[in-house]
Backbone atoms as SQL, in Angstrom:
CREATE TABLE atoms (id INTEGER PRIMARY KEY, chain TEXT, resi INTEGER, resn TEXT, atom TEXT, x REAL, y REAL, z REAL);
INSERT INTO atoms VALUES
  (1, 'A', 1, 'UNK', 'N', 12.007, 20.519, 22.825),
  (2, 'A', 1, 'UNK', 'CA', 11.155, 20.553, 23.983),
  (3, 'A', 1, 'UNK', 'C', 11.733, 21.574, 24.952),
  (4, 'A', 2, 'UNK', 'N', 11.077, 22.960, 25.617),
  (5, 'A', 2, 'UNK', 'CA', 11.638, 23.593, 26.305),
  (6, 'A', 2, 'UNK', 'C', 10.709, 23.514, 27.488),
  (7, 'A', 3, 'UNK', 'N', 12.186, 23.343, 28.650),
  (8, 'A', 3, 'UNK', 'CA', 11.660, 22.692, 29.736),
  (9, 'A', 3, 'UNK', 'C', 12.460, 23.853, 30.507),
  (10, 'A', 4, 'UNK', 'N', 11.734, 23.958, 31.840),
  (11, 'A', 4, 'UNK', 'CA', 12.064, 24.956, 33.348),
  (12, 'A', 4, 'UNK', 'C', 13.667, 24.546, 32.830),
  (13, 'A', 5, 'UNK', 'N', 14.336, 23.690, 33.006),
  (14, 'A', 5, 'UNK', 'CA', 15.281, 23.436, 33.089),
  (15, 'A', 5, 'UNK', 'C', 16.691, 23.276, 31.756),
  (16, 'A', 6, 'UNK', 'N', 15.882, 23.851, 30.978),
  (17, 'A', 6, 'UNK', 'CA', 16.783, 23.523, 29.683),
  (18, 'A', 6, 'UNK', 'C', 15.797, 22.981, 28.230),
  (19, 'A', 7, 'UNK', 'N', 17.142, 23.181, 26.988),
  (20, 'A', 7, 'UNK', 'CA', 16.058, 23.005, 26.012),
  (21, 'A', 7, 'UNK', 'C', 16.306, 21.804, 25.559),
  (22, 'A', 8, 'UNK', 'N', 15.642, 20.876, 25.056),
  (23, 'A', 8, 'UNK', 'CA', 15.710, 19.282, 25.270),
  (24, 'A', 8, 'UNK', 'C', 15.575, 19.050, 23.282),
  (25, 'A', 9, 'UNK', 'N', 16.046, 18.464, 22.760),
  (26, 'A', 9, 'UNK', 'CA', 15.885, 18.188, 21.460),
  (27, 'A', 9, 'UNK', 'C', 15.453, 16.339, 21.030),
  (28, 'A', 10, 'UNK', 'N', 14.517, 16.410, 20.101),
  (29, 'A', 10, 'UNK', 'CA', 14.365, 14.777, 20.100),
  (30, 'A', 10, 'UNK', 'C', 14.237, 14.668, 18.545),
  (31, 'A', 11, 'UNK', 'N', 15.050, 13.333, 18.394),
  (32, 'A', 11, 'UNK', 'CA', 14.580, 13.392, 16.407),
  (33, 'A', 11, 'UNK', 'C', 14.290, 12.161, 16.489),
  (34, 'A', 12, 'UNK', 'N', 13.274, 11.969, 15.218),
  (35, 'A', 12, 'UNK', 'CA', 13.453, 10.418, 14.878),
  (36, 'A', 12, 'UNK', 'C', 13.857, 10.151, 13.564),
  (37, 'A', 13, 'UNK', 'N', 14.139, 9.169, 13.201),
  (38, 'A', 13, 'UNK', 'CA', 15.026, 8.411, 13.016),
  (39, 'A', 13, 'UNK', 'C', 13.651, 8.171, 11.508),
  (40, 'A', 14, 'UNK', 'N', 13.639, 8.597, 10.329),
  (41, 'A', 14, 'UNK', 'CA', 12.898, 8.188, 9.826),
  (42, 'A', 14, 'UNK', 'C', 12.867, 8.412, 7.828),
  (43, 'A', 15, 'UNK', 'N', 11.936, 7.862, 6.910),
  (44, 'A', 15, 'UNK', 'CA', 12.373, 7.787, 5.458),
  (45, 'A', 15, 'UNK', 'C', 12.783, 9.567, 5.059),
  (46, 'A', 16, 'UNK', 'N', 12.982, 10.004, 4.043),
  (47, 'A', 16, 'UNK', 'CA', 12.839, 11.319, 3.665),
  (48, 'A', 16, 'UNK', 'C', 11.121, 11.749, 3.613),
  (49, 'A', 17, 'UNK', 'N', 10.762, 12.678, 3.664),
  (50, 'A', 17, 'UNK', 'CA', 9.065, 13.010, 3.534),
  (51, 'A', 17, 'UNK', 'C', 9.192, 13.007, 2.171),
  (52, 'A', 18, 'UNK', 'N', 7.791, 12.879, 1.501),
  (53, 'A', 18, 'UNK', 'CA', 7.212, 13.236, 0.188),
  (54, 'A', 18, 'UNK', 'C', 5.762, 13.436, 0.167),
  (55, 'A', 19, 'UNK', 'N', 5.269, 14.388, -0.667),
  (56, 'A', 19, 'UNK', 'CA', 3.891, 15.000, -0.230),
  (57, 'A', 19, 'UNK', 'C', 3.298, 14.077, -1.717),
  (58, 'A', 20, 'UNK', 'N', 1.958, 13.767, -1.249),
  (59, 'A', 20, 'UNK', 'CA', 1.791, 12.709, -2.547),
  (60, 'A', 20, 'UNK', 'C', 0.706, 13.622, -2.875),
  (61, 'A', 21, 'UNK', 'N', 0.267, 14.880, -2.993),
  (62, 'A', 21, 'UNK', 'CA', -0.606, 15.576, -3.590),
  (63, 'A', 21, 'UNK', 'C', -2.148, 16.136, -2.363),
  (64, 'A', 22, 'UNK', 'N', -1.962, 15.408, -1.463),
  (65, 'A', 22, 'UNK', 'CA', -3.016, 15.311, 0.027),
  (66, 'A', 22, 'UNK', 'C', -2.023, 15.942, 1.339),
  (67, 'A', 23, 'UNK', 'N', -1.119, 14.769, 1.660),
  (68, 'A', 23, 'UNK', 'CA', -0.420, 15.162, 2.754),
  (69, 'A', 23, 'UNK', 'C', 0.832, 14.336, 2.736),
  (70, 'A', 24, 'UNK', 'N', 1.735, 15.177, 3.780),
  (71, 'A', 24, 'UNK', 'CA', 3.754, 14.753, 3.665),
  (72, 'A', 24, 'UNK', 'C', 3.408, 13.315, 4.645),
  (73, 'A', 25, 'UNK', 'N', 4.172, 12.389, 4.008),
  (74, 'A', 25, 'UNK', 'CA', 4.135, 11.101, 4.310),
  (75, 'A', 25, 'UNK', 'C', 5.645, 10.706, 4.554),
  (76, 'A', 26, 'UNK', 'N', 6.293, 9.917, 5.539),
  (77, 'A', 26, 'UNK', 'CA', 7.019, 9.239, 5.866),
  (78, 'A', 26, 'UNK', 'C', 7.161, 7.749, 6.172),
  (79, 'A', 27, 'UNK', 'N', 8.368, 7.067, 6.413),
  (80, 'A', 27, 'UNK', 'CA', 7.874, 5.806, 7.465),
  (81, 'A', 27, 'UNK', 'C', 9.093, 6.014, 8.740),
  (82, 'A', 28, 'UNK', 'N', 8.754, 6.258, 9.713),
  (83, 'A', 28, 'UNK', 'CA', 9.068, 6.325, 11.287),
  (84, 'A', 28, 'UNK', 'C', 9.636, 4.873, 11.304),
  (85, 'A', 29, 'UNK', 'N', 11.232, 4.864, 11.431),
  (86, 'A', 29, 'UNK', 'CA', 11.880, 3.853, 11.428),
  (87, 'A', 29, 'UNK', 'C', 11.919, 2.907, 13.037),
  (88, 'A', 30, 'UNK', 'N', 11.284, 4.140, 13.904),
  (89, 'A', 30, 'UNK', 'CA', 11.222, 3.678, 15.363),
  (90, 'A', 30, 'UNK', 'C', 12.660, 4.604, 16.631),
  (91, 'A', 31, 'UNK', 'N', 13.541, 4.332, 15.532),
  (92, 'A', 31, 'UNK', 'CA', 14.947, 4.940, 16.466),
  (93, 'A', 31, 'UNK', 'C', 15.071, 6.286, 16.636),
  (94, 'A', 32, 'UNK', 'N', 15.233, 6.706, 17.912),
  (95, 'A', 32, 'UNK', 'CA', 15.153, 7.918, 17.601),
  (96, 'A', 32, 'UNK', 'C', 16.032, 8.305, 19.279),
  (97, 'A', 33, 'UNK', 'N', 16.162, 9.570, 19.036),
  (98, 'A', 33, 'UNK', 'CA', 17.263, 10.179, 19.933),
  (99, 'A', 33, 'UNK', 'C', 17.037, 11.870, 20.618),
  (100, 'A', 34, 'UNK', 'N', 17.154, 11.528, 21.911),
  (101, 'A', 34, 'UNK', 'CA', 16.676, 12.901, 22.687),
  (102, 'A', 34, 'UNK', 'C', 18.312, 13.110, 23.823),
  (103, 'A', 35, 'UNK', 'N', 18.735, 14.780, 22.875),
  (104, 'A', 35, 'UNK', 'CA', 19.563, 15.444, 23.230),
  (105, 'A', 35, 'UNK', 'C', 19.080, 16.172, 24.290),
  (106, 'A', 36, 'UNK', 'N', 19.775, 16.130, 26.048),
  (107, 'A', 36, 'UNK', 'CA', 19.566, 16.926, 26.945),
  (108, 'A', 36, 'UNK', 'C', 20.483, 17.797, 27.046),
  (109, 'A', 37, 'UNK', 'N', 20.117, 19.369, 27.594),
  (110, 'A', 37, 'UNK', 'CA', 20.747, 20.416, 27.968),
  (111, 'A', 37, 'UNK', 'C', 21.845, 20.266, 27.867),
  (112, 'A', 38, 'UNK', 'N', 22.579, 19.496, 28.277),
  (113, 'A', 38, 'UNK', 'CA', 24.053, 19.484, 28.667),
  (114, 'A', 38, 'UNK', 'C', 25.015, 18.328, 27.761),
  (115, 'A', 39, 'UNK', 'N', 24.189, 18.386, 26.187),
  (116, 'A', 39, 'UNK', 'CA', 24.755, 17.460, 25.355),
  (117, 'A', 39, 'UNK', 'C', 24.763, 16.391, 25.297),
  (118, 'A', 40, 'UNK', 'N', 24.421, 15.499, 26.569),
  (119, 'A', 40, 'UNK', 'CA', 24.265, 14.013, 26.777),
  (120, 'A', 40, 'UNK', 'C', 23.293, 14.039, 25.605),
  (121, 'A', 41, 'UNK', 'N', 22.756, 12.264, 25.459),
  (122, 'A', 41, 'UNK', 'CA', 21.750, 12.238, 24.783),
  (123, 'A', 41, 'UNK', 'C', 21.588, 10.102, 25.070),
  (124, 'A', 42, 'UNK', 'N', 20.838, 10.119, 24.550),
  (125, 'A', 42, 'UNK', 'CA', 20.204, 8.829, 24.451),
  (126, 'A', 42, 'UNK', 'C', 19.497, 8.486, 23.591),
  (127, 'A', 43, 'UNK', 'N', 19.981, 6.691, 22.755),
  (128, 'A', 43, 'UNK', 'CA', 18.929, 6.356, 22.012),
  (129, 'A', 43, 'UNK', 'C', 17.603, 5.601, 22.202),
  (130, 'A', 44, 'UNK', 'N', 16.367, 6.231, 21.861),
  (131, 'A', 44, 'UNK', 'CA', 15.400, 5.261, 22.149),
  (132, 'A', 44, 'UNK', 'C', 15.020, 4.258, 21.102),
  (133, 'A', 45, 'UNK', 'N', 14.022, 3.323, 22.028),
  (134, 'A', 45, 'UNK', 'CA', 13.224, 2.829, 21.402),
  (135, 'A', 45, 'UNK', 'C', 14.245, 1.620, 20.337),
  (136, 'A', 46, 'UNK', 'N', 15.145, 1.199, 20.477),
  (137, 'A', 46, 'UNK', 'CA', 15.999, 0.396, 20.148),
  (138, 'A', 46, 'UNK', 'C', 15.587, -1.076, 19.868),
  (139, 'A', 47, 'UNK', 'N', 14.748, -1.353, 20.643),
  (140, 'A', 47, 'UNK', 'CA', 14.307, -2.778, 20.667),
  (141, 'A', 47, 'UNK', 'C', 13.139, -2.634, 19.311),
  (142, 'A', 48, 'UNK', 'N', 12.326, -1.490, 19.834),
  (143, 'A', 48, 'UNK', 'CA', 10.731, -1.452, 18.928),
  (144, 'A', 48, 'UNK', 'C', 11.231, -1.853, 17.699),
  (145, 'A', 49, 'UNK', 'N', 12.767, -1.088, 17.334),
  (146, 'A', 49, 'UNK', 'CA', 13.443, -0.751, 15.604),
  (147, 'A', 49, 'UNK', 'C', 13.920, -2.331, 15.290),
  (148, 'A', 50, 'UNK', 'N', 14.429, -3.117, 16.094),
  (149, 'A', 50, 'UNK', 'CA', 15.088, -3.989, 16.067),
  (150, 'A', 50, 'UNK', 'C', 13.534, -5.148, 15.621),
  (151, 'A', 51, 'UNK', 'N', 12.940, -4.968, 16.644),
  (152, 'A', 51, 'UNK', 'CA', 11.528, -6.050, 16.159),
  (153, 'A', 51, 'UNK', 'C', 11.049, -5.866, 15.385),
  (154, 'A', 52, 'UNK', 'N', 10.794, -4.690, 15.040),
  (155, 'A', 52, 'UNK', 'CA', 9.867, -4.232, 13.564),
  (156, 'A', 52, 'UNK', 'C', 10.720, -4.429, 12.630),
  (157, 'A', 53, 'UNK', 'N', 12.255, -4.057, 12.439),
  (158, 'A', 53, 'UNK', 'CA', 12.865, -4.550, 11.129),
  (159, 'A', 53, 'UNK', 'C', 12.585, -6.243, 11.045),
  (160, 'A', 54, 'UNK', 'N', 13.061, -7.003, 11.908),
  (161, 'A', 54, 'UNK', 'CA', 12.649, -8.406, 11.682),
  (162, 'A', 54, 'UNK', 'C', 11.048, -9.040, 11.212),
  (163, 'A', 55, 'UNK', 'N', 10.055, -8.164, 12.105),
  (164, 'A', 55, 'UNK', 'CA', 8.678, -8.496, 11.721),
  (165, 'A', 55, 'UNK', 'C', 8.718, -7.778, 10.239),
  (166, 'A', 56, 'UNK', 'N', 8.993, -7.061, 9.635),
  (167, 'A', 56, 'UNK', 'CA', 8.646, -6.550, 8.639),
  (168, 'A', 56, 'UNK', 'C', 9.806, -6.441, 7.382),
  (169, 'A', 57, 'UNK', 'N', 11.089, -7.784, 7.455),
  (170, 'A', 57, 'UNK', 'CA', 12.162, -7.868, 6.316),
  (171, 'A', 57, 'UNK', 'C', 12.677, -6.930, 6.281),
  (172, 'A', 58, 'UNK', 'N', 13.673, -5.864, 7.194),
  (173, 'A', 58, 'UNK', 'CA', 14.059, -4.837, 6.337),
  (174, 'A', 58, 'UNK', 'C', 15.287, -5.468, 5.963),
  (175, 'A', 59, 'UNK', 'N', 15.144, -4.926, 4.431),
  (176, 'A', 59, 'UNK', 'CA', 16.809, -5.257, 4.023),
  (177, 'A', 59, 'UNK', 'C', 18.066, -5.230, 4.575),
  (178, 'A', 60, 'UNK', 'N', 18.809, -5.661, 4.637),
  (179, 'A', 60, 'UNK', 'CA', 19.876, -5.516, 5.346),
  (180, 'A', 60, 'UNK', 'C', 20.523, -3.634, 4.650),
  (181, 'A', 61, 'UNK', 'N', 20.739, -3.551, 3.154),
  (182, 'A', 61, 'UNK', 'CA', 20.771, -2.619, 2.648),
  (183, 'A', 61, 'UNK', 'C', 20.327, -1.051, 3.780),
  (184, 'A', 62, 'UNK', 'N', 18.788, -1.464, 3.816),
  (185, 'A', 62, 'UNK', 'CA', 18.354, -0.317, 4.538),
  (186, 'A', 62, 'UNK', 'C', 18.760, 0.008, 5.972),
  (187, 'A', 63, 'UNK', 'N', 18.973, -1.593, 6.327),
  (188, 'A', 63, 'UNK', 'CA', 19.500, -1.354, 7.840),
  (189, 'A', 63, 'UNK', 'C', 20.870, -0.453, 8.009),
  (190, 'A', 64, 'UNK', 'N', 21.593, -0.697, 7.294),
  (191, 'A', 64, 'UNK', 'CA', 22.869, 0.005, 7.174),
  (192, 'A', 64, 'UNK', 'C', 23.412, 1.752, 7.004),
  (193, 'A', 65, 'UNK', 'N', 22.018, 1.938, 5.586),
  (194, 'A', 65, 'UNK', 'CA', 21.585, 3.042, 5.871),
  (195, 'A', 65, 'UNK', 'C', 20.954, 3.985, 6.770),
  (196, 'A', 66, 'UNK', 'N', 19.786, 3.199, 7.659),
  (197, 'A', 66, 'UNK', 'CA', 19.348, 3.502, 8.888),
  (198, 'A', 66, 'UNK', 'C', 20.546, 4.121, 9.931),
  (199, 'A', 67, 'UNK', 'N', 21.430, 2.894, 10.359),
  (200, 'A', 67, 'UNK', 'CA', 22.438, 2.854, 10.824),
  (201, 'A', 67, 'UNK', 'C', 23.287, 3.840, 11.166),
  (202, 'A', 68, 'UNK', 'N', 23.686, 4.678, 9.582),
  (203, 'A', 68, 'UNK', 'CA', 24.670, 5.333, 9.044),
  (204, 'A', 68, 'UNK', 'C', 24.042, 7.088, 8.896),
  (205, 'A', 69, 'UNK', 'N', 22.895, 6.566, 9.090),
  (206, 'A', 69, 'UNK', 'CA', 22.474, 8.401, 9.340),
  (207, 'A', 69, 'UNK', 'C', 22.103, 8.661, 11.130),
  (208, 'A', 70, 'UNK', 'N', 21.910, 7.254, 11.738),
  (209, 'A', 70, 'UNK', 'CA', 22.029, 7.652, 13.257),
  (210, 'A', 70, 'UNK', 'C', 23.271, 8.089, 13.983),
  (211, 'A', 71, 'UNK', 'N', 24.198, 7.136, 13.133),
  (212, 'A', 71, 'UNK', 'CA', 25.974, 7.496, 13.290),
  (213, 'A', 71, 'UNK', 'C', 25.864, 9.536, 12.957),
  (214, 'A', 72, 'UNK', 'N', 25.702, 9.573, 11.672),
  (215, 'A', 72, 'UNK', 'CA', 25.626, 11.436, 11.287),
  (216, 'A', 72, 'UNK', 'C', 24.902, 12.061, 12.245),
  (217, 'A', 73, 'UNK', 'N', 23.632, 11.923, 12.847),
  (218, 'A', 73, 'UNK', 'CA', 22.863, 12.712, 13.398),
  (219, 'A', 73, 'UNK', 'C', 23.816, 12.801, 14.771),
  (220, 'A', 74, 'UNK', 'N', 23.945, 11.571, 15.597),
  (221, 'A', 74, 'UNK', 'CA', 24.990, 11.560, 16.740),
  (222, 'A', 74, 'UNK', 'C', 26.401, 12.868, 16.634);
């Protein structure tokens, strides 16, 4: 995101893509993280990831993995 003030970066947090022959498909894990100008950064949306893994079983497996690539991206 480039802003008057600096260039702002945001990722989310989500499966690998795969194009199933139509269009690139993912699943948007919810977590996701916006780097400001000056290296700070913050995670969002923490709760949404936290309710939706419970409403929707995520494995513990995946949680870990989730986890462990927010740790890398950080």
């Amino acid at each position: 995101m480039i802003r008057k003030n600096g260039v702002y970066y945001y990722c989310n947090i989500a499966s690998p893509s795969i194009y199933d022959g139509e269009a690139l498909k993912n699943i948007d894990y919810d977590l996701d993280v916006k780097l400001y100008p000056d290296w700070s950064y913050q995670i969002l949306d923490g709760n949404e990831y936290e309710l939706h893994a419970q409403q929707m079983g995520y494995p513990e497996t995946l949680m870990r993995v989730i986890d462990d690539q927010l740790q890398k991206l950080l």
